[in-house]
Backbone as CSV, one residue per row, in Angstrom:
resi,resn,N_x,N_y,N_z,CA_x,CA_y,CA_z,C_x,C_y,C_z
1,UNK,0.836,-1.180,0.000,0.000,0.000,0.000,0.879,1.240,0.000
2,UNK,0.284,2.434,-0.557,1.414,3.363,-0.640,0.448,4.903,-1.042
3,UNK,0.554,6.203,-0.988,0.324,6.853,-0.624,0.346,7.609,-2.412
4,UNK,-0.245,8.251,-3.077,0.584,8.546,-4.610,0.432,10.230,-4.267
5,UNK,1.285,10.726,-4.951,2.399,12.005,-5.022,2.259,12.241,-6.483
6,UNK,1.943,14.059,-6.644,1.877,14.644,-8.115,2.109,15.813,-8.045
7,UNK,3.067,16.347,-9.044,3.566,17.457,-8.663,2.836,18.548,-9.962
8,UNK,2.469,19.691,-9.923,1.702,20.758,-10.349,2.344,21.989,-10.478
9,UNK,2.246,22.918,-11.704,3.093,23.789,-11.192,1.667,25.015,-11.242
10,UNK,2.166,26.222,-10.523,0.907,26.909,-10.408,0.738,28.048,-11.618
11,UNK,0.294,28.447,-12.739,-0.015,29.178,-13.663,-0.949,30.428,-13.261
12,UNK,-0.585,31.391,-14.380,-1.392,32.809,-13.666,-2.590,32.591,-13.946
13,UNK,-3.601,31.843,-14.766,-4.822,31.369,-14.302,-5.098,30.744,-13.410
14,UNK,-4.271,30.190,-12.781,-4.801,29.769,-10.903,-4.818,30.717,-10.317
15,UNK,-4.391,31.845,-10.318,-4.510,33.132,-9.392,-5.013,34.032,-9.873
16,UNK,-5.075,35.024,-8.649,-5.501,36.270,-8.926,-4.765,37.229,-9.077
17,UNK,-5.167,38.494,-9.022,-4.223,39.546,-9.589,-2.869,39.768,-8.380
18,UNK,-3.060,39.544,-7.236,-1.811,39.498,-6.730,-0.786,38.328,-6.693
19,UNK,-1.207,37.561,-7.817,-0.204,35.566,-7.836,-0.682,35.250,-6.719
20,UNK,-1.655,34.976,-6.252,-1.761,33.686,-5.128,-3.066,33.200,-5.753
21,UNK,-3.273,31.489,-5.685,-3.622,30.947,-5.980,-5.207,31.084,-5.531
22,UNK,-6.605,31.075,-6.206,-7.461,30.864,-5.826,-8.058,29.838,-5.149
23,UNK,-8.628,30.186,-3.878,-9.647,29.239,-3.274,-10.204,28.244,-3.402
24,UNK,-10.611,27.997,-4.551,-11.157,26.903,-5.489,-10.122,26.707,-6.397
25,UNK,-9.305,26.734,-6.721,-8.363,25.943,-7.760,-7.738,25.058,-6.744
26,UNK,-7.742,24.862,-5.912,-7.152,23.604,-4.394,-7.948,22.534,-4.758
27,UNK,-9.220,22.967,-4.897,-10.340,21.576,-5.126,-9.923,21.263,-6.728
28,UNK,-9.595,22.093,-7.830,-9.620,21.579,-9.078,-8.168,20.687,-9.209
29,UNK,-7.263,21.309,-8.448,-6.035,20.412,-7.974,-5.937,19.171,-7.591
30,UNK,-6.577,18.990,-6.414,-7.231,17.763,-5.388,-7.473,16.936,-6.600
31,UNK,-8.898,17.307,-7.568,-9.113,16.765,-8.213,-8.417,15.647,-9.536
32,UNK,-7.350,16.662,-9.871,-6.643,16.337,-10.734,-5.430,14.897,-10.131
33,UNK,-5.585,15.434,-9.123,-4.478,14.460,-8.194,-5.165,13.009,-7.907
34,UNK,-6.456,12.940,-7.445,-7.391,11.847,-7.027,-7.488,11.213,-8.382
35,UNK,-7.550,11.538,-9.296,-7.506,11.151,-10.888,-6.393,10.034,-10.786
36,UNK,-5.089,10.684,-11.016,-4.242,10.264,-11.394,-3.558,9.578,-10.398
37,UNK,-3.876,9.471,-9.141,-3.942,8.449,-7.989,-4.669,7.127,-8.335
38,UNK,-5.547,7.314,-8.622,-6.395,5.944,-9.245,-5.824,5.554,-10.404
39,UNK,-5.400,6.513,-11.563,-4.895,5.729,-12.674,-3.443,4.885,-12.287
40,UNK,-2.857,5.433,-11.387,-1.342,4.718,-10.643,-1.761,3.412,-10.228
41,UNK,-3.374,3.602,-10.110,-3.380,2.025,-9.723,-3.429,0.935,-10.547
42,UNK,-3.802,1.650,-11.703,-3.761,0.252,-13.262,-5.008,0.959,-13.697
43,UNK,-5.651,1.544,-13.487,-7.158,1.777,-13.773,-8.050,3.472,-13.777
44,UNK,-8.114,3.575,-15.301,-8.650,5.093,-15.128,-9.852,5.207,-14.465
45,UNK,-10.137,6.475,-14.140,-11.185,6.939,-13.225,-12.708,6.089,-14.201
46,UNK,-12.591,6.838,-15.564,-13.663,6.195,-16.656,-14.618,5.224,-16.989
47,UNK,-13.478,3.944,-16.271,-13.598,2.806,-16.318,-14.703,2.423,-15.554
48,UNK,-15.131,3.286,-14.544,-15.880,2.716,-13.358,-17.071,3.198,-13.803
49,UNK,-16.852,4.129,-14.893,-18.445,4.111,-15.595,-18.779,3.571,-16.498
50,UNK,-17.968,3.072,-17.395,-17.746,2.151,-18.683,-18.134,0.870,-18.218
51,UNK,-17.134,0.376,-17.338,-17.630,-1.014,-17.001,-18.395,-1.660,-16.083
52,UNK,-18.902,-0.608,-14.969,-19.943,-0.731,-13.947,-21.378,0.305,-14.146
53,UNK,-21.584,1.184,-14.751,-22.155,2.444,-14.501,-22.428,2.607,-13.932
54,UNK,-21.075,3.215,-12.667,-20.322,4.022,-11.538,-20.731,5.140,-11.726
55,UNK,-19.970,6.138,-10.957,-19.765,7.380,-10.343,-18.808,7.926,-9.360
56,UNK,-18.032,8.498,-9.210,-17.777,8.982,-7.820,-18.727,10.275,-7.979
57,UNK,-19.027,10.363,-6.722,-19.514,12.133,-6.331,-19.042,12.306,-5.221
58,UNK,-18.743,14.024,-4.823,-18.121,14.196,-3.874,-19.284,14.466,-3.097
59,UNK,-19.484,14.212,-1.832,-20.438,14.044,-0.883,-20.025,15.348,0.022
60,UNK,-18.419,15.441,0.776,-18.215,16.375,1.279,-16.482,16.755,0.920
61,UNK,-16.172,18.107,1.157,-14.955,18.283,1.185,-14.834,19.424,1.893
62,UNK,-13.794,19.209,2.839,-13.171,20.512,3.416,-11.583,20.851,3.105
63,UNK,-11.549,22.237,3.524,-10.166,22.638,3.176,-9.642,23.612,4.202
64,UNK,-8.106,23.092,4.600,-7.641,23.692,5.625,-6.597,24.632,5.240
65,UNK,-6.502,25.862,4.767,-5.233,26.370,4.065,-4.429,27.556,5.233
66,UNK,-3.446,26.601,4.782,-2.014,27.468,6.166,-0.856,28.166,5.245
67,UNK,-0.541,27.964,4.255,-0.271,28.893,3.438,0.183,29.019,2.098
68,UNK,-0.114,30.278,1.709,-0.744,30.543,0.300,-0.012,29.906,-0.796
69,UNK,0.137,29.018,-1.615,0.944,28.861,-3.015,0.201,29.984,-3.609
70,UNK,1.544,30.507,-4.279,1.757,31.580,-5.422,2.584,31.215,-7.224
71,UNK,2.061,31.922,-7.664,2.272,32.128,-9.281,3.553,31.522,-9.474
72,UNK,4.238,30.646,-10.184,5.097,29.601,-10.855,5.800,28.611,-9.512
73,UNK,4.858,28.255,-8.268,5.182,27.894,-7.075,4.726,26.503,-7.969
74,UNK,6.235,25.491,-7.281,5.314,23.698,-7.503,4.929,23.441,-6.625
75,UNK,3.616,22.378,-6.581,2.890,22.136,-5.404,2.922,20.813,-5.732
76,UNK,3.152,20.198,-4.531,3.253,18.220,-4.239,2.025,18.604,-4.079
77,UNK,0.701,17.703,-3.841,-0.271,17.103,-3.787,-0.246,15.454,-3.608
78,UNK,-0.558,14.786,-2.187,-0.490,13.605,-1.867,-1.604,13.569,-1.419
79,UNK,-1.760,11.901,-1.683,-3.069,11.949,-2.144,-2.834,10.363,-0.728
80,UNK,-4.165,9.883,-0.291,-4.310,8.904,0.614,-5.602,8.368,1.186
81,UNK,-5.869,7.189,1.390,-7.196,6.915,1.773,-6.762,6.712,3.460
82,UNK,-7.837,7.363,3.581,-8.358,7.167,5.073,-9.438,6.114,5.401
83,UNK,-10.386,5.922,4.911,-11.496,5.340,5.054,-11.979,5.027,4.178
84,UNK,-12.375,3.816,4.490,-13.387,3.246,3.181,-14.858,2.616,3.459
85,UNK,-15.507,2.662,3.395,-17.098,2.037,3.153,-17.703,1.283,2.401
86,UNK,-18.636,0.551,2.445,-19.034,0.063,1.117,-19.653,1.455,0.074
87,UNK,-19.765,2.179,0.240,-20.143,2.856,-0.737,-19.752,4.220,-0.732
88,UNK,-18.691,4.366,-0.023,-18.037,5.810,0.218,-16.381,5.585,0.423
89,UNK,-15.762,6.695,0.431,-14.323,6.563,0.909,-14.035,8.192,1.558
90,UNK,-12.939,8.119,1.995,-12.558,9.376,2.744,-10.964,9.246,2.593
91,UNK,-10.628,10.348,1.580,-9.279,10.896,1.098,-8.821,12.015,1.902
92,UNK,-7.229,11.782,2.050,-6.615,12.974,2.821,-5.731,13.413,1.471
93,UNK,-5.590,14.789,1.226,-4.675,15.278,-0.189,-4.287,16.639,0.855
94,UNK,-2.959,16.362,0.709,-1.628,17.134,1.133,-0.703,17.754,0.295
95,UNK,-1.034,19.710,0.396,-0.823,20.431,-0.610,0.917,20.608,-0.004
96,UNK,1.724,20.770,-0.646,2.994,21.132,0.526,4.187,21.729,-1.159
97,UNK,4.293,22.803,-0.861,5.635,23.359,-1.384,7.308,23.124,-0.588
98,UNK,7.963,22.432,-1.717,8.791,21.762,-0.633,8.393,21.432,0.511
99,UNK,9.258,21.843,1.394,8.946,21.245,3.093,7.893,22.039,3.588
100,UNK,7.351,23.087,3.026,6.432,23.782,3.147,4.990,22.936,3.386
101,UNK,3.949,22.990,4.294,2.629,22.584,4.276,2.214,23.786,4.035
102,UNK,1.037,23.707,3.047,0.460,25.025,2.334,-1.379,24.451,2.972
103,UNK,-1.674,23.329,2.490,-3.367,22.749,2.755,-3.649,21.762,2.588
104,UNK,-4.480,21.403,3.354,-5.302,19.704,3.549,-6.321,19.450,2.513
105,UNK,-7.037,18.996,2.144,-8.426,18.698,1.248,-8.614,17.150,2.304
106,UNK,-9.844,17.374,2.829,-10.147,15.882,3.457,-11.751,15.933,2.688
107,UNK,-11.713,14.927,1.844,-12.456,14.646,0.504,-13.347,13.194,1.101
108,UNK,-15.082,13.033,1.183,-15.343,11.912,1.158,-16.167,11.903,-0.237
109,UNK,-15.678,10.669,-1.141,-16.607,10.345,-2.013,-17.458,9.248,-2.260
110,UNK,-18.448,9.118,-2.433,-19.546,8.690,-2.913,-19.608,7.540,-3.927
111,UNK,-19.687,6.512,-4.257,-20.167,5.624,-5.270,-21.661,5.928,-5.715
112,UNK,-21.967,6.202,-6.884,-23.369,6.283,-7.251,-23.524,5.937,-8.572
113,UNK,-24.708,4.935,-8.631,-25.354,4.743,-10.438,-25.257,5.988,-10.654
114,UNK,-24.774,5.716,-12.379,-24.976,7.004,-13.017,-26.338,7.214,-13.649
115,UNK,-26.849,6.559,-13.512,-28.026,6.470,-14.253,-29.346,7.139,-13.522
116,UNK,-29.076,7.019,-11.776,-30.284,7.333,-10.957,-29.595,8.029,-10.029
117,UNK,-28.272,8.546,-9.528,-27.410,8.601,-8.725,-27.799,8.486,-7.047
118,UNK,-28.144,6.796,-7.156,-28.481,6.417,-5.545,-27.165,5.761,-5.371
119,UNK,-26.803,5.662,-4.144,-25.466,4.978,-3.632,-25.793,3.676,-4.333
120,UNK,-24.444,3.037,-4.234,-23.755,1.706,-4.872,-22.382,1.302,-4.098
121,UNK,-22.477,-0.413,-3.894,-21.210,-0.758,-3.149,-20.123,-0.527,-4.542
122,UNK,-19.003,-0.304,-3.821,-17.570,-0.532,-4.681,-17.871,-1.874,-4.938
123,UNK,-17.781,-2.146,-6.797,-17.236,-3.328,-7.051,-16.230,-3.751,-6.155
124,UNK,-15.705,-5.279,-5.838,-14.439,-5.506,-5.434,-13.049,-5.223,-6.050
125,UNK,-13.365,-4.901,-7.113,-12.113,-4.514,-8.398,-11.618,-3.307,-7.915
126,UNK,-12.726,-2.098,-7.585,-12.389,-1.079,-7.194,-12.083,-0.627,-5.723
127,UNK,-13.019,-1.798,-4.925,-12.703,-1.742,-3.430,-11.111,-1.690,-3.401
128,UNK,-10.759,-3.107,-3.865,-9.185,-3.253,-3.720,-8.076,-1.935,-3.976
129,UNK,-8.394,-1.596,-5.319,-7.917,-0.564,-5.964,-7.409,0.594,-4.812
130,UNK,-8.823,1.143,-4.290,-8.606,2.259,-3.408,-8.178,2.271,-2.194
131,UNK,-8.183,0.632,-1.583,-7.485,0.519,-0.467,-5.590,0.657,-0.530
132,UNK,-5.345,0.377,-1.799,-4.039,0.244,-2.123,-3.312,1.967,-2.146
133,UNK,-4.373,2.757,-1.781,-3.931,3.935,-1.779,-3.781,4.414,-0.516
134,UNK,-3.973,3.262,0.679,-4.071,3.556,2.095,-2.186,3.753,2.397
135,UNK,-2.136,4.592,3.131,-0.461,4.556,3.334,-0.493,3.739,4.334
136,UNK,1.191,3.341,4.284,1.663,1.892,5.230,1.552,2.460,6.982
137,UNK,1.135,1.825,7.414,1.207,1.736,8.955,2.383,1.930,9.312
């Protein structure tokens, strides 16, 4: 099990007129990171609608920001499961410039038909998948 790591660099459309990064571009970040956390696992996000008609939805997310990334700043984004459910999970994504901690995203998402979007258990294909994103004890 292991924890996946993506590095971002920040562009003057992530910010505002003074280079610091907007409020909501953390969540479009997060996002991009939870993506490509799952594809590290063998398996695009896609798939879970292609071959199950899945969903994730985000149910809740909070954000803890301690300080600001700015305009051509790289940002690590680590990504990790905390919790899992049959039909939910709970991600920790860790914004950090160098040794720097910049913000948290503690993300729970949702399994849902796409078709009616009522909850749904994780296939076992995908259960496994997302546990493998749990970091080592």
């Amino acid at each position: 099990m292991t924890t996946h790591s993506i590095d971002f660099r920040i562009y003057y459309e992530d910010t505002d007129a003074g280079g610091i990064v907007y409020h909501a571009r953390y969540l479009a970040f997060a996002e991009r990171a939870r993506t490509e956390a799952i594809r590290s696992q063998g398996m695009p996000a896609a798939s879970l609608l292609t071959d199950f008609g899945l969903v994730f939805v985000v149910h809740d997310a909070t954000i803890n920001y301690r300080i600001p990334l700015k305009l051509d700043d790289i940002v690590t984004v680590t990504t990790r499961l905390l919790d899992q459910k049959a039909a939910s999970c709970r991600l920790e994504q860790v914004f950090t410039r160098g040794e720097d901690f910049c913000a948290r995203v503690d993300v729970v998402l949702a399994c849902v038909k796409a078709e009616d979007g009522r909850p749904a258990r994780f296939p076992p294909l995908w259960r496994d998948l997302l546990r493998r994103l749990a970091a080592e004890e």
